[in-house]
C-alpha positions as CSV (number, residue, x, y, z in Angstrom):
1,X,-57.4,-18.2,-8.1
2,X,-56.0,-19.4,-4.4
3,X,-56.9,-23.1,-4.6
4,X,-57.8,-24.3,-0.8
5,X,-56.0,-27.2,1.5
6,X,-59.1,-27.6,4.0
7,X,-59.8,-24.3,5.1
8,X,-56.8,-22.5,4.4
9,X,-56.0,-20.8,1.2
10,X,-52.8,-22.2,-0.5
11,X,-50.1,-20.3,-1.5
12,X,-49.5,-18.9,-5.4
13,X,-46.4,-16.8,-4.8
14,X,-43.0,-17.8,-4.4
15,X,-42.9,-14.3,-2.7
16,X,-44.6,-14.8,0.5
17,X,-43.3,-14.4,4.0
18,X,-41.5,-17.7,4.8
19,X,-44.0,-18.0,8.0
20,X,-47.0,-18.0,5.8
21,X,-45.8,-20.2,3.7
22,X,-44.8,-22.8,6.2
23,X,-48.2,-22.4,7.9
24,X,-50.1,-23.1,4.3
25,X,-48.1,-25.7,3.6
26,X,-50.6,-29.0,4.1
27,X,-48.6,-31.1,6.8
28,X,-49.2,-34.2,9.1
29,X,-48.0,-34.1,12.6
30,X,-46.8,-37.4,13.8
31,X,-45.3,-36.7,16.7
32,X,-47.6,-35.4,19.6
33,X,-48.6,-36.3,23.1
34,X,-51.4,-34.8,23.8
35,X,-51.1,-34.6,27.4
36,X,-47.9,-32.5,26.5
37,X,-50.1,-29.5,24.9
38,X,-51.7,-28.7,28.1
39,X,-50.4,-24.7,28.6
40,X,-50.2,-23.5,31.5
41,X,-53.4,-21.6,31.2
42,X,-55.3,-24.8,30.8
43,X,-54.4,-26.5,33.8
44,X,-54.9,-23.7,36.3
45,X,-58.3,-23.4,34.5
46,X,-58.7,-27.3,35.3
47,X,-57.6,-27.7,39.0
48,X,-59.8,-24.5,39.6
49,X,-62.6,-26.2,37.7
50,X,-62.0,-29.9,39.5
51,X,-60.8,-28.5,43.1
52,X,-57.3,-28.8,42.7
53,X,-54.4,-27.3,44.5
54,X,-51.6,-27.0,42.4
55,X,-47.7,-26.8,44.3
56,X,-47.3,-23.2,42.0
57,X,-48.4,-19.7,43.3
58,X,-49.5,-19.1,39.6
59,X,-49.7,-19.2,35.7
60,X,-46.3,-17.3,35.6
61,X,-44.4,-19.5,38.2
62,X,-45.8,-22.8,36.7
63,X,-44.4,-21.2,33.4
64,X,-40.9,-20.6,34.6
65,X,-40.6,-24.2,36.0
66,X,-40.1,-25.4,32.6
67,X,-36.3,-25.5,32.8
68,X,-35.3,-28.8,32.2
69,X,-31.8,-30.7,32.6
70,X,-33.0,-33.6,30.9
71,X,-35.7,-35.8,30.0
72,X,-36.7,-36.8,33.2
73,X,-37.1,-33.8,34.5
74,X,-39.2,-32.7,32.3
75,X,-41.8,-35.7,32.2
76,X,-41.7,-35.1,36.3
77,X,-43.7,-32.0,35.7
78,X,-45.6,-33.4,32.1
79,X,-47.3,-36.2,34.8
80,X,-48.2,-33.5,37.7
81,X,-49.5,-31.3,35.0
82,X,-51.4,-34.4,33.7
83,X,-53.3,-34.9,37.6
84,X,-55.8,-32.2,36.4
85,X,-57.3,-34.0,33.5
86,X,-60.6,-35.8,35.2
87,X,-64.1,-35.5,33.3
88,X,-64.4,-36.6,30.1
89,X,-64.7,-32.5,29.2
90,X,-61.5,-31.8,30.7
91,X,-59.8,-34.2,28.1
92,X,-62.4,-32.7,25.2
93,X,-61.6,-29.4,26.3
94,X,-57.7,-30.1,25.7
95,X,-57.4,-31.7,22.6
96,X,-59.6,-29.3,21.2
97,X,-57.1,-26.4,22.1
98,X,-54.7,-28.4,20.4
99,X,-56.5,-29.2,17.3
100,X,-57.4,-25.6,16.9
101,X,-54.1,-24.2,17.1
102,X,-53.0,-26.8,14.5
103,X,-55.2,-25.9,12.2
104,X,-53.5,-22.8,12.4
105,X,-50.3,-24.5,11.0
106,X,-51.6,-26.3,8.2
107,X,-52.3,-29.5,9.9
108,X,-54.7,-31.5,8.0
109,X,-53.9,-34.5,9.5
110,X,-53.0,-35.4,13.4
111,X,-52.0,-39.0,14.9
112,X,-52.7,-37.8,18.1
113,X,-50.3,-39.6,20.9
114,X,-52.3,-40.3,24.6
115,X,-50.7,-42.4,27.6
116,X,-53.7,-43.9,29.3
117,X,-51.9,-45.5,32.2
118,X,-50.8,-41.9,33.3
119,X,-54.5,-41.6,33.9
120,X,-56.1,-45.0,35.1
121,X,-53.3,-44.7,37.5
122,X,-55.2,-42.1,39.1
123,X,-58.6,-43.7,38.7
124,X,-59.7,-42.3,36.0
125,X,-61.7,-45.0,33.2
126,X,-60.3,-45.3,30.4
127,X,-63.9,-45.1,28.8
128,X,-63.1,-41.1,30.4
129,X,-59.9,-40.5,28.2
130,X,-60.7,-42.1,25.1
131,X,-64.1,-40.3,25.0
132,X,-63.0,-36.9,25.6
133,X,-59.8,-37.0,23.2
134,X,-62.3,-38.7,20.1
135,X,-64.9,-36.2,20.8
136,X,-62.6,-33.5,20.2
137,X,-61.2,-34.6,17.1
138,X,-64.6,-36.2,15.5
139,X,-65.7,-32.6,15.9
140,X,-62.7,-31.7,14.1
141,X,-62.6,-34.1,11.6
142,X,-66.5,-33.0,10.9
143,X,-66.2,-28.9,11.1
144,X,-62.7,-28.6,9.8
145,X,-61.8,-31.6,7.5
146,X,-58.9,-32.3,9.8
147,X,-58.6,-35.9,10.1
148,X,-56.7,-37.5,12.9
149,X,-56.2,-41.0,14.4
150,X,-55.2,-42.3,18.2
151,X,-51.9,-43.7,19.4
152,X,-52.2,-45.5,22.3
153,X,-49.3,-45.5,24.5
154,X,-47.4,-47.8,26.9
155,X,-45.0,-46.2,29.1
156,X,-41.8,-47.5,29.4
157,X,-40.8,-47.2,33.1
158,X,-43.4,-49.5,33.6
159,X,-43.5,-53.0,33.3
160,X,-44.8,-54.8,30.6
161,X,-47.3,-57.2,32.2
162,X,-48.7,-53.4,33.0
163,X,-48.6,-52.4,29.3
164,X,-50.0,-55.5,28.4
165,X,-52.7,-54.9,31.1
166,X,-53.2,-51.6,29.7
167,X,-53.7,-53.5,26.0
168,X,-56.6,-55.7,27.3
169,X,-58.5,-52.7,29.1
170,X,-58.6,-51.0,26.0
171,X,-59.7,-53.5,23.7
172,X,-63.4,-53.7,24.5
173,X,-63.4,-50.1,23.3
174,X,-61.9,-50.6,20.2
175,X,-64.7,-50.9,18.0
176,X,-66.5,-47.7,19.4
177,X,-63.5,-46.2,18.3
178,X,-62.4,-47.8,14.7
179,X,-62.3,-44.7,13.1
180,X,-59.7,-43.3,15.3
181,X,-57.4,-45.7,17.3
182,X,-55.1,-47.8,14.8
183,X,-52.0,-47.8,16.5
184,X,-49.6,-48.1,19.7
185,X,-46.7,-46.4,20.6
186,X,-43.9,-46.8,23.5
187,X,-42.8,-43.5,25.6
188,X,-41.5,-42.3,28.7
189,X,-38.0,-42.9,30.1
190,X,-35.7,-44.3,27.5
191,X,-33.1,-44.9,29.6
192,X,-32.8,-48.2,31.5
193,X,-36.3,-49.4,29.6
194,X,-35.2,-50.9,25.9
195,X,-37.1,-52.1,23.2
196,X,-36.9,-55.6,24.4
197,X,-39.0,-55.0,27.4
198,X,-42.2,-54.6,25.4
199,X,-41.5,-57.3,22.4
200,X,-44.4,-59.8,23.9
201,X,-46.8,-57.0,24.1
202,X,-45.5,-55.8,20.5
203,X,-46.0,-59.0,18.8
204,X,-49.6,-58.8,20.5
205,X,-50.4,-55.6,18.9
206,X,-49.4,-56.8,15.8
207,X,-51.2,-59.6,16.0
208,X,-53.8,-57.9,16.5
209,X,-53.9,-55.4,13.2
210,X,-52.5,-52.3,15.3
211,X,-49.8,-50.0,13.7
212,X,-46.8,-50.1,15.3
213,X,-43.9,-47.1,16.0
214,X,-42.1,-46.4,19.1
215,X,-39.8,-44.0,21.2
216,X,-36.1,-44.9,20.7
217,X,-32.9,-42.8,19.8
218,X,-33.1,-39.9,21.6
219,X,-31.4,-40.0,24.7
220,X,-31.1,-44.0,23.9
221,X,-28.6,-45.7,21.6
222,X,-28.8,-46.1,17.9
223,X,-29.2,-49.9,19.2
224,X,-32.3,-48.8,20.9
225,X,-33.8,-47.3,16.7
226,X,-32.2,-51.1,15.8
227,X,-33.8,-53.1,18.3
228,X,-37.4,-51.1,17.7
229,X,-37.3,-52.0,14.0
230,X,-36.0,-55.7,15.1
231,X,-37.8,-56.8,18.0
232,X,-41.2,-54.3,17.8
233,X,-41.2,-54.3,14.2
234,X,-42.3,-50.8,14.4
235,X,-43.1,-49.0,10.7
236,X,-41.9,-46.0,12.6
237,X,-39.2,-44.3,14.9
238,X,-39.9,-41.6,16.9
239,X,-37.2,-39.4,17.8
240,X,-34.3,-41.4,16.2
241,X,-31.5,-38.4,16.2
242,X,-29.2,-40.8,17.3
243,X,-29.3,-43.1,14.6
244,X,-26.4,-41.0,12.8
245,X,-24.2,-43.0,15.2
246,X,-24.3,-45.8,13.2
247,X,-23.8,-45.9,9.9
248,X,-25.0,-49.3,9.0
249,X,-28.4,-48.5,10.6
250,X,-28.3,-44.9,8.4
251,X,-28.2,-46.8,5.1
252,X,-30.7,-49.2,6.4
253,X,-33.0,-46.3,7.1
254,X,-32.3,-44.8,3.9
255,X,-32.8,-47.9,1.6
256,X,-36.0,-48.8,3.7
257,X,-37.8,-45.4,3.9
258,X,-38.1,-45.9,7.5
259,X,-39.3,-42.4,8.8
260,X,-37.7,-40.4,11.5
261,X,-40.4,-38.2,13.4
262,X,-38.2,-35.7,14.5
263,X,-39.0,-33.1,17.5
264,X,-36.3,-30.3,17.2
265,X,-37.6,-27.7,19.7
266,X,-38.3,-30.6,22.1
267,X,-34.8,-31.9,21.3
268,X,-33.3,-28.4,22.1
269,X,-35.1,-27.6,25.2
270,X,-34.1,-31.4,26.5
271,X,-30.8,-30.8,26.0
272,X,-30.2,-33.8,23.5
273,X,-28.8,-30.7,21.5
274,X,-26.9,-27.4,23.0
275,X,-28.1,-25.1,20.4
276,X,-30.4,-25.8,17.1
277,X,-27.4,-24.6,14.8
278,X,-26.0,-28.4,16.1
279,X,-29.5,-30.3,15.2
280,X,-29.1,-32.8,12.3
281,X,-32.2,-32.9,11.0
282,X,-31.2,-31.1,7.9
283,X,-28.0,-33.2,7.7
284,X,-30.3,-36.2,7.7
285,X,-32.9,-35.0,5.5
286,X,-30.4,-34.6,2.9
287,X,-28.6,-37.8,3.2
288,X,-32.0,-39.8,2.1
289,X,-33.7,-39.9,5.6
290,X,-37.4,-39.5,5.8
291,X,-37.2,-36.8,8.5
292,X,-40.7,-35.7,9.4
293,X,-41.0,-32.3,11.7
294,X,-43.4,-32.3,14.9
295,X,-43.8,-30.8,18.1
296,X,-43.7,-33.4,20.9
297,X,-44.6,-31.5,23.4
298,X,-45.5,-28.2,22.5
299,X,-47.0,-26.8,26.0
300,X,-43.9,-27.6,27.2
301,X,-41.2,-27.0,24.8
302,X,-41.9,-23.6,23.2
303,X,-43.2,-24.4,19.9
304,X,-46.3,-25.7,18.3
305,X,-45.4,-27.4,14.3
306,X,-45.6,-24.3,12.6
307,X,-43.0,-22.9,15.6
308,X,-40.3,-26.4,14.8
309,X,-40.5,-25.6,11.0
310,X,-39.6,-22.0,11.3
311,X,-37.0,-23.0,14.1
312,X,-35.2,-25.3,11.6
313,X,-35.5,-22.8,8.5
314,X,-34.0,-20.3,10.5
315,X,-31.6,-21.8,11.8
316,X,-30.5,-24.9,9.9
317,X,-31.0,-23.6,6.2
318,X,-33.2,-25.2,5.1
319,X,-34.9,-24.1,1.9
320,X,-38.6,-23.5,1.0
321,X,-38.2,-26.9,-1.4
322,X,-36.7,-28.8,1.7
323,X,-39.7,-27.7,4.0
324,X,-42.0,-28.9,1.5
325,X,-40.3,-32.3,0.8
326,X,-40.1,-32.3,5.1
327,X,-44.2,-31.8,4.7
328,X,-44.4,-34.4,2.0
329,X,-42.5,-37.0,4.0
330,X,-45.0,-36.5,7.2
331,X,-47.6,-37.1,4.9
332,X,-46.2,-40.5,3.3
333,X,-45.1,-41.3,7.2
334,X,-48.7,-41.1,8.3
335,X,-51.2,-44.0,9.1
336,X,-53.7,-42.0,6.8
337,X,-55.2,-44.7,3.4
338,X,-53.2,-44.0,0.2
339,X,-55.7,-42.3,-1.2
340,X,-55.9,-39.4,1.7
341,X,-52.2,-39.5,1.0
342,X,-52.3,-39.2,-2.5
343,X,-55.2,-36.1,-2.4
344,X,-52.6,-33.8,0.4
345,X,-49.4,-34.8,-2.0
346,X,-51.1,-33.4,-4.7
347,X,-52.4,-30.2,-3.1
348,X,-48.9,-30.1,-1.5
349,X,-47.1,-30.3,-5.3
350,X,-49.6,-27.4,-6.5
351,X,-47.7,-25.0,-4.0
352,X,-45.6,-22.6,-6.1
353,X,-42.0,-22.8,-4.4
């Protein structure tokens, strides 16, 4: 009898297509602005429905401007496709496509990344974003058993009197939304902005009971992962490929458990890689890192979850044990109560390998 992971049947035989089995394996994705899952489709569909004239003739032009050099580039276009969020059902209507499609991966839980000054720049309340993102996923929480939580983001090109500004907007609403927002995060630029710029507003967070991760180590230093664990005494790095420049800092990641959460596809199509056969994720999963495997920005970069585990099978060898120990380490990674963690490890250990 197929036992069930939400509302996917799990897998019983060793035999299946490696695809399948990714997708039914039950995973966590970390690692996921959400802003950065609006496809092309989407925000022609938006700035049609808000009276927005976007600088591309159409969906296929838009499409072929994702060629990026490097990160900058790239978040040039992420914050002019971000102008056609507006109504509170514009952000509903985009986390929803997202939550839907990773439910087609085997999601069953989403810490769901969201950079609110890229919005109340533009006038938009922040009342707007938060409800239309926490709609979406209460909805999915409540039809789908997919449970999910908010990272709220501070942008790193920006000062942090603004970050700190953007903290104190946010607060009043955090009660209406206890269920969901329980952390902070730092993107954006890495270059130029280091960990030490936000520490204030860190030890604020703190402070104040949030859980803490943060950009650092992707086109940063290692010093930048060092500094984040030091001075923002984050639980988490994001990104982190870089750490394998420093030795010292690998053993301290291995003898603390400190998780990686590692974007491949986005690391490829950035150019912090040349090809994937050169991504280390494998080399630091087996050393003792906790890798974790997510999407970033999947609109963007070519590849929903599902799309970066298949990606690093393929081409990095990984075994069908190592892509379960990958979806076991997003799981331990996540914010999600040790209980929630225990119940997914132990659908997750029920998988025949």
């Amino acid at each position: 009898m197929n036992k069930t992971i939400g509302s996917v049947p799990a897998p019983t035989s060793p035999s299946m297509s490696l695809h399948t089995f990714i997708r039914h394996l039950p995973k966590a994705e970390l690692h996921l602005h959400i802003e950065g899952t609006l496809e092309p489709e989407l925000i022609f569909a938006l700035a049609q429905r808000n009276g927005i004239t976007l600088p591309y003739a159409s969906i296929e032009a838009l499409r072929t401007a994702y060629q990026f050099q490097d990160l900058q580039s790239f978040l040039n276009l992420y914050y002019a496709g971000a102008s056609v969020l507006i109504t509170e059902n514009d952000f509903y209507d985009m986390t929803m496509a997202y939550m839907q499609r990773a439910r087609q991966d085997g999601v069953v839980h989403a810490e769901i990344m969201f950079d609110p000054q890229t919005h109340t720049q533009r006038g938009i309340p922040m009342q707007t974003v938060f409800a239309g993102i926490a709609r979406a996923l209460r909805e999915m929480r409540s039809s789908a058993g997919i449970s999910s939580c908010l990272i709220l983001s501070f942008l790193r090109h920006l000062s942090e009197e603004e970050a700190d500004a953007t903290l104190t907007a946010a607060l009043p609403l955090r009660e209406a939304y206890a269920d969901l927002w329980t952390a902070v995060g730092l993107d954006s630029a890495e270059q130029g902005n280091p960990p030490e710029k936000f520490a204030r507003v860190y030890a604020r967070c703190k402070a104040l009971g949030l859980r803490l991760t943060a950009h650092a180590g992707e086109e940063g230093p290692a010093d930048y992962v060092r500094d984040a664990l030091d001075l923002l005494q984050v639980e988490r790095i994001d990104h982190g490929v870089r750490s394998e420049e420093d030795p010292a800092l690998m053993q301290r990641l291995i003898r603390d458990r400190i998780p990686l959460t590692v974007c491949p596809l986005s690391n490829l199509k950035l150019c912090v890689v040349d090809d994937m056969h050169q991504h280390n994720l494998a080399r630091l999963l087996r050393q003792g890192i906790m890798v974790t495997i997510n999407s970033d920005d999947p609109a963007y970069f070519g590849g929903y979850i599902g799309d970066n585990y298949l990606a690093c099978a393929e081409h990095l060898g990984l075994t069908r044990k190592e892509l379960a120990e990958l979806a076991g380490n997003s799981l331990i990674a996540s914010f999600l109560p040790q209980s929630e963690k225990d119940r997914y490890l132990k659908q997750l250990s029920e998988i025949a390998i």
